[in-house]
C-alpha positions in Angstrom: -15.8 -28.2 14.9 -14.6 -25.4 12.8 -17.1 -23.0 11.0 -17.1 -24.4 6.8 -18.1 -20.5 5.9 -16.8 -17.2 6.0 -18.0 -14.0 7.2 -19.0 -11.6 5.5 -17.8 -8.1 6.4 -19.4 -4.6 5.7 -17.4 -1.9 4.5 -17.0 0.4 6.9 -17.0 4.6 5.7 -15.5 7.0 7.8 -18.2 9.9 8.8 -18.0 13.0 10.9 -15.0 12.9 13.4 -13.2 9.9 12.2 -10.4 9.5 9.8 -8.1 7.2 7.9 -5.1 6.5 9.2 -1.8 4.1 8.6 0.2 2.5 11.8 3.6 3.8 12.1 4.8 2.2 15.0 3.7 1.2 18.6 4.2 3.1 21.4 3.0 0.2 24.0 0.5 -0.4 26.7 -2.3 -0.2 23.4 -0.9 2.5 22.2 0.3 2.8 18.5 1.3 6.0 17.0 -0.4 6.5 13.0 -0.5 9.1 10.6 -3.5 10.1 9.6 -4.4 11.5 5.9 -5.9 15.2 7.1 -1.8 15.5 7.4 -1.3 14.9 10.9 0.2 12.2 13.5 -1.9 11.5 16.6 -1.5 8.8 19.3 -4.3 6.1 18.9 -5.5 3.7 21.9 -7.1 1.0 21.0 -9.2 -1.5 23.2 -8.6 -5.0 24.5 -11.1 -6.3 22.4 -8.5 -5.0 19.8 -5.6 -7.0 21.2 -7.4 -10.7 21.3 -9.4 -10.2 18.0 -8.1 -7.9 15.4 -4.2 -8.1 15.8 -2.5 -4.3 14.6 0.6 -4.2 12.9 2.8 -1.5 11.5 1.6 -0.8 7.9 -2.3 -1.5 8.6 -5.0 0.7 7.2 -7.2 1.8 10.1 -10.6 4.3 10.8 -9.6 6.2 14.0 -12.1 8.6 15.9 -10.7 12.0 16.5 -11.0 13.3 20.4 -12.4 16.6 20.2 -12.4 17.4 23.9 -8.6 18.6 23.8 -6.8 19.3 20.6 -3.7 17.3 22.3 -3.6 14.8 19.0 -5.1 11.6 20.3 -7.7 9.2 18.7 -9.2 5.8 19.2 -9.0 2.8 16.8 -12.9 2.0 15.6 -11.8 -0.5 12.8 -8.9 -2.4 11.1 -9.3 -2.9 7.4 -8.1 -5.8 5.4 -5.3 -5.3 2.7 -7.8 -5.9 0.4 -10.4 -3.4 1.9 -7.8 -1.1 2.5 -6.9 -0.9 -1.6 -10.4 -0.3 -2.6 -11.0 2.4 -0.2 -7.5 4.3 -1.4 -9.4 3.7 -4.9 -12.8 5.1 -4.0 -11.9 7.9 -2.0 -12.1 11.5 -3.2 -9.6 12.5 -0.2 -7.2 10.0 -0.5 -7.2 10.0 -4.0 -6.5 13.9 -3.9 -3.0 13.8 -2.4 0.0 14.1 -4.3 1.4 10.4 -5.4 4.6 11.7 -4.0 3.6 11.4 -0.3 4.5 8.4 1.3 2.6 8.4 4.6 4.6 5.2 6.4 8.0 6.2 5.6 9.6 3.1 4.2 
């Protein structure tokens, strides 16, 4: 019998190590490539619990970790944001908001 409520999310922040990032495209095998909004585009993996639950397309608004082992460019997906979470963060934060209006991050 299906559930008559919804469920309510938190807000995930990005902290220390992590950024914001946008898919570009997918590489395969769980691997999508996204550019990030320090300026740079790193490889993300992303786990299988990924794949079944939270479905990735090119476009999404995601929080990646950032290895710091190597400085090869690769991160892991932590969490997907809704469009409409994605909107109020771009609103709220400083570093987002602090890029120029004329960079456009997925390239269509």
């Amino acid at each position: 019998m299906p559930k008559k409520y919804k469920k309510i999310r938190v807000r995930v922040f990005k902290e220390l190590g992590q950024e914001y990032a946008e898919v570009l495209e997918f590489v395969g095998d769980g691997i999508c490539k996204a550019a990030c909004m320090d300026g740079g585009t790193r490889l993300c993996s992303f786990r299988s619990r990924m794949h079944k639950r939270d479905w990735l397309h090119a476009g999404d608004f995601i929080l990646v970790g950032k290895r710091d082992l190597r400085k090869n460019g690769k991160a892991d997906v932590l969490f997907k944001y809704t469009a409409d979470e994605a909107r109020l963060l771009k609103e709220e934060d400083a570093d987002y908001s602090s890029q120029s209006e004329d960079d456009d991050i997925g390239g269509t």
